[in-house]
N, C-alpha and C positions, 0 to 999 in steps of 0.2 A: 539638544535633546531635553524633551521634559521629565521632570522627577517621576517615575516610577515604584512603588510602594508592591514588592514581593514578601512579604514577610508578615501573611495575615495569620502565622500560627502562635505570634508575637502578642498582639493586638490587630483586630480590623477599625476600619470606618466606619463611625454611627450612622445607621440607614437614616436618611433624612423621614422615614414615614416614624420611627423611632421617637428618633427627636421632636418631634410634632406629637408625639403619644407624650413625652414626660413635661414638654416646657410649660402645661398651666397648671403641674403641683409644684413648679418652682415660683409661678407667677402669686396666681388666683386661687385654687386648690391648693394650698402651702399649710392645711392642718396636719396634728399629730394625727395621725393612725388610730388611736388609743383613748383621743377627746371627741370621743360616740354622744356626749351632751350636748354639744351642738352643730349646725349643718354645715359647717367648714372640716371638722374632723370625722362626719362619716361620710362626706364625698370620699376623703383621704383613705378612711377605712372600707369604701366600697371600691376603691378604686386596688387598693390591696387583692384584696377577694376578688375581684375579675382578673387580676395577673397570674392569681394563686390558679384560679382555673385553665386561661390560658395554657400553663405550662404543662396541670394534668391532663388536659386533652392532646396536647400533642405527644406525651411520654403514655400516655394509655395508662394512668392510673388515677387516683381518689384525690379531690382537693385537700383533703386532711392528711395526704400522706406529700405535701409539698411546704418544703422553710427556709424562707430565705437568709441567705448568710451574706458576709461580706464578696463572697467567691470560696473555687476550688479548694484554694490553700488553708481555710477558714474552716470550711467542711472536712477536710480530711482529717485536720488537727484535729477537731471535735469528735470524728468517729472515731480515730486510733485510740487516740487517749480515752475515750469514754466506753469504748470498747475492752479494752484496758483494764476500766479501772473496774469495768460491771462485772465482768464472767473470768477473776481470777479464780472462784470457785469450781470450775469446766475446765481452765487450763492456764497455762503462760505461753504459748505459742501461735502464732502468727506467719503468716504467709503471703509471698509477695513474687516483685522480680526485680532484676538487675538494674533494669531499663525504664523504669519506675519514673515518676518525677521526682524531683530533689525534695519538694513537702513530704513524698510519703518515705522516700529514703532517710531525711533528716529526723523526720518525726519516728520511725521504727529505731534507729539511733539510739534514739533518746531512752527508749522506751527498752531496749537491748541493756542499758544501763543499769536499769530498773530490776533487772532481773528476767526480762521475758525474751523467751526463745522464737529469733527472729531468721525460718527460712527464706532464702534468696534463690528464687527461683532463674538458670539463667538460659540464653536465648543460642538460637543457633548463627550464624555466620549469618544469614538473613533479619536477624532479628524478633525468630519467632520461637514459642516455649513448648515445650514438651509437656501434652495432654498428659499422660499415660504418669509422665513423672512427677508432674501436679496432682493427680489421684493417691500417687505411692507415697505424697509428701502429706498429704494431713490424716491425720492420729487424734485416739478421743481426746486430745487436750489442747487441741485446734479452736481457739476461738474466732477465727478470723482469714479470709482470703482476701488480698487485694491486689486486685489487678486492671491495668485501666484497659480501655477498649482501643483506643487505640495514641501508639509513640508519637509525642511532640514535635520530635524531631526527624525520624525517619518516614511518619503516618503508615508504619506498619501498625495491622490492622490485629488485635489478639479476636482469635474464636469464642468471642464473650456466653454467645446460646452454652455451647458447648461445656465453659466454663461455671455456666450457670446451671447447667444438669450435673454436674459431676459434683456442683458444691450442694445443691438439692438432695442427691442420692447419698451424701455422706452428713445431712445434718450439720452443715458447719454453715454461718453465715457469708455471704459472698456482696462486697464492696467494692466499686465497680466509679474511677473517676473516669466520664466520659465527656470532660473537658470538651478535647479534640473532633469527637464524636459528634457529638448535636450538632445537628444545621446541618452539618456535610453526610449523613447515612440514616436511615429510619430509622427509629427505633420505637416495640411497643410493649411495654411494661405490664399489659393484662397477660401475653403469653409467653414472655423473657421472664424467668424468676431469678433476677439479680436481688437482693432483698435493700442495699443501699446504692444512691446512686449521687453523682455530683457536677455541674457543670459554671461556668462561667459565662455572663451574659458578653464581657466584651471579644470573646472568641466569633458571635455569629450576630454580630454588627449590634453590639448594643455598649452600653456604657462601661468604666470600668468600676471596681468597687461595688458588685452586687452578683450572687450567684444563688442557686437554689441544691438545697440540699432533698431528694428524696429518699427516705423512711416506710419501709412497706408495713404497711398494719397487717397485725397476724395476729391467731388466738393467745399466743406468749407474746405478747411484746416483745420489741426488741429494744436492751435496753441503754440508751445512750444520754447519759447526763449532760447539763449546758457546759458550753467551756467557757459564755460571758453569764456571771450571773448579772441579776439582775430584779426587772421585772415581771412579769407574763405573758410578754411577749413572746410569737410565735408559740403559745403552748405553754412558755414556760422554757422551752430549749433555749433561747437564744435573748435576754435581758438589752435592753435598749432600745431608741426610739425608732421607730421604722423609717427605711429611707424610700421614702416615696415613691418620688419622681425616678429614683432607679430601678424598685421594681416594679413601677407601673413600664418601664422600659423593656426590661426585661422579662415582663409579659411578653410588652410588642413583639419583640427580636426573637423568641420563641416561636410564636404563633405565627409569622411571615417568612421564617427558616424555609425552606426545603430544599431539596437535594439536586445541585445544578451539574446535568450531563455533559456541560462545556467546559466546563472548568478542566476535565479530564483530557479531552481535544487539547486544549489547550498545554496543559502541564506536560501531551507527552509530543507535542510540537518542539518545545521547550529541550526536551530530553534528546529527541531523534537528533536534533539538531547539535547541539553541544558535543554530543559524542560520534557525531561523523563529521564533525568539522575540528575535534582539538583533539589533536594526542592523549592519549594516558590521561583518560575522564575513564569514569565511572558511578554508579548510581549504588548507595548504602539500598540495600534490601528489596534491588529490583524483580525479585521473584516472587516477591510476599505479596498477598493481599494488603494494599498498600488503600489508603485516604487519596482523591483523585485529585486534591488540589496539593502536593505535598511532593518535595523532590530534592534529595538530601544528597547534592553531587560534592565528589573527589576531584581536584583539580593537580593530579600528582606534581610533585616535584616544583611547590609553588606554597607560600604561605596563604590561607585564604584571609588573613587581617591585610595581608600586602595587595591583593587586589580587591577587596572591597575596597581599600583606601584609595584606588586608584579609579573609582568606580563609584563615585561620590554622588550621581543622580541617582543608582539604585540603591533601592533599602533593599535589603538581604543581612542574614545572619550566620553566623556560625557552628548555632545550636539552639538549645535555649535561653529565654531574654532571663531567664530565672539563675542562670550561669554565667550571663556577661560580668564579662572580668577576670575572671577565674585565668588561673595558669595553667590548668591541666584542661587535658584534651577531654573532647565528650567522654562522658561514663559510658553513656549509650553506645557510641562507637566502639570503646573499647570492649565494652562484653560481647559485639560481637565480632572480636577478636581483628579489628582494624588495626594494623601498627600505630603510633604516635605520629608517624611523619603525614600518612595518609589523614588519620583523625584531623590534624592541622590543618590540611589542602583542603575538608571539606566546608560545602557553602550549601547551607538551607534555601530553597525556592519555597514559597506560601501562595497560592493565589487563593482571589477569592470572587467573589460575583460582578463586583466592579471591575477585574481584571480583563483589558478589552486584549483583544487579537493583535493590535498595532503595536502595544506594550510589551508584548509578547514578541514579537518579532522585533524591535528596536534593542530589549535586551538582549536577546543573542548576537546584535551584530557591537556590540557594545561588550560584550563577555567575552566575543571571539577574537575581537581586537586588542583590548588590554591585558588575555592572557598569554598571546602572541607578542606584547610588546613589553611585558612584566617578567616573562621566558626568557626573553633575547638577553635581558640583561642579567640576569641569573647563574650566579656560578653551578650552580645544584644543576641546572638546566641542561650547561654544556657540559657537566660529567657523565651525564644520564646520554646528552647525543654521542656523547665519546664513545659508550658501552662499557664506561666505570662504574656504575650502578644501574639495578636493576628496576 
């Protein structure tokens, strides 16, 4: 059986048309961005400026409202904090959810430290939030909503529009990591009024270490200081030398995105299968408007570190790569109210464009077999067949 790679919510594969967009600012085009005096550094700086556009044509908004950052986790820090640090005069409160990524949990943290009042919005058994209670939750001293569009780990899908009119209708700004989101669902930013937005290029086959933060221009600015200083770069938001060759990439990977109807075929192949062929499976948030390459199964009364180990040609994960390690069970499963033993049993599926039909079907029969041969020897296994647990 050949190596099989599931787990594109991790990282994916650099599209080879990608790679052939950044390899001659590594080569031949290798000026600073910034050295506009001569014709090696404004290929460099024109080649910026076509990625810059790239990306606002595909998100539907202004090249001057697109800055690229190192990635997601780079951008977040910069907006919390600089969100923060701008409109304590408005408020110390803040609004989010459970099921958050670990950057914008670890960073409101921090910032809960500090003095500021950090609502936790939390999810139902599914994995989805309560509109009605998010409206009830911010108050004039609201500086801030974040919530991303859609879970890492489950690809439950939040009602971003939705979220976006209600933070509209109460004048409070709405920050919006759609990581997950790009590449895998449309989005258009002339009629979505998210006013911050954030993605990473190596999510929809581009490199890693480059992501793009957008900024909506409005009559008030909105206002978010640099987290690197520096030089004038980007604006002025973001100090140091511009990396090139990753967002001339991260144009590419952008602007060759769209939204693959097989991938879905695919992932609920995937699904049908595992859960009529293996006892006591189950799928985290299969009722949600879920991401169609995304498939967050329960493998009861089995560790999932013990059969991935035993399952060494697939890449699969157990959550997010942002949490490998870690001793405790997903955050995310547990808000929505998954016990510990099941949180454990669960294993993330990713696919992504590359993902052929063949892959797909050698997994399952490869899942089906070493969960059946991982069981047998199982004490947990035979107390569950005894009818000593449930």
């Amino acid at each position: 059986m050949s190596w099989i790679y599931l787990d594109n919510n991790a990282t994916t594969k650099i599209d080879p048309a990608v790679l052939d967009t950044m390899l001659p600012y590594l080569q031949e085009s290798y000026g600073n961005a910034s050295s506009v005096q001569h014709r090696i550094g404004r290929e460099a700086n024109q080649a910026v400026s076509t990625a810059r556009h790239q990306i606002a044509a595909k998100l539907g908004c202004k090249d001057n409202e697109v800055f690229f950052t190192s990635g997601a986790t780079e951008s977040i820090n910069m907006v919390l904090r600089g969100i923060a640090d701008s409109y304590t005069k408005k408020g110390k409160h803040i609004i989010t959810c459970v099921t958050e990524h670990k950057a914008v949990l670890a960073t409101c943290d921090i910032l809960a430290r500090k003095g500021f009042e950090i609502t936790l919005l939390p999810v139902n058994s599914e994995g989805e939030i309560d509109l009605q209670l998010l409206e009830e939750s911010i108050r004039a001293d609201t500086v801030l909503v974040c919530l991303m569009a859609a879970n890492n780990e489950t690809g439950v899908i939040h009602p971003i529009d939705e979220i976006a009119q209600i933070c509209q209708r109460k004048d409070v700004l709405y920050f919006c990591d759609a990581t997950q989101f790009i590449g895998k669902q449309d989005i258009n930013l002339q009629t979505l009024p998210i006013d911050i937005l954030t993605f990473s290029a190596h999510k929809i086959h581009g490199p890693k270490g480059v992501g793009a933060l957008f900024i909506r221009r409005k009559s008030k600015p909105i206002q978010i200081p640099a987290l690197i200083s520096g030089g004038k770069q980007e604006h002025g938001l973001r100090g140091g030398t511009l990396n090139v060759p990753n967002i001339v990439a991260c144009g590419k990977a952008i602007e060759i995105s769209k939204v693959n109807t097989q991938i879905k075929i695919f992932r609920d192949r995937l699904e049908q299968q595992i859960l009529a062929r293996i006892p006591q499976t189950f799928v985290h948030g299969a009722t949600a408007t879920r991401l169609d390459n995304t498939s967050f199964i329960a493998f009861r009364h089995i560790k999932s570190a013990e059969l991935m180990t035993s399952m060494p040609q697939l890449a699969l994960s157990s959550g997010s790569a942002c949490a490998s390690g870690l001793l405790d069970p997903s955050h995310v499963l547990k808000a929505m109210h998954v016990s510990d033993d099941d949180a454990f049993s669960s294993i993330r599926f990713s696919l992504s464009k590359f993902t052929e039909l063949g892959e797909i079907e050698q997994a399952i029969e490869e899942i089906v077999a070493t969960v059946e041969q991982v069981r047998s020897l199982s004490p947990v296994w035979k107390l569950y067949k005894n009818g000593l647990i449930d």
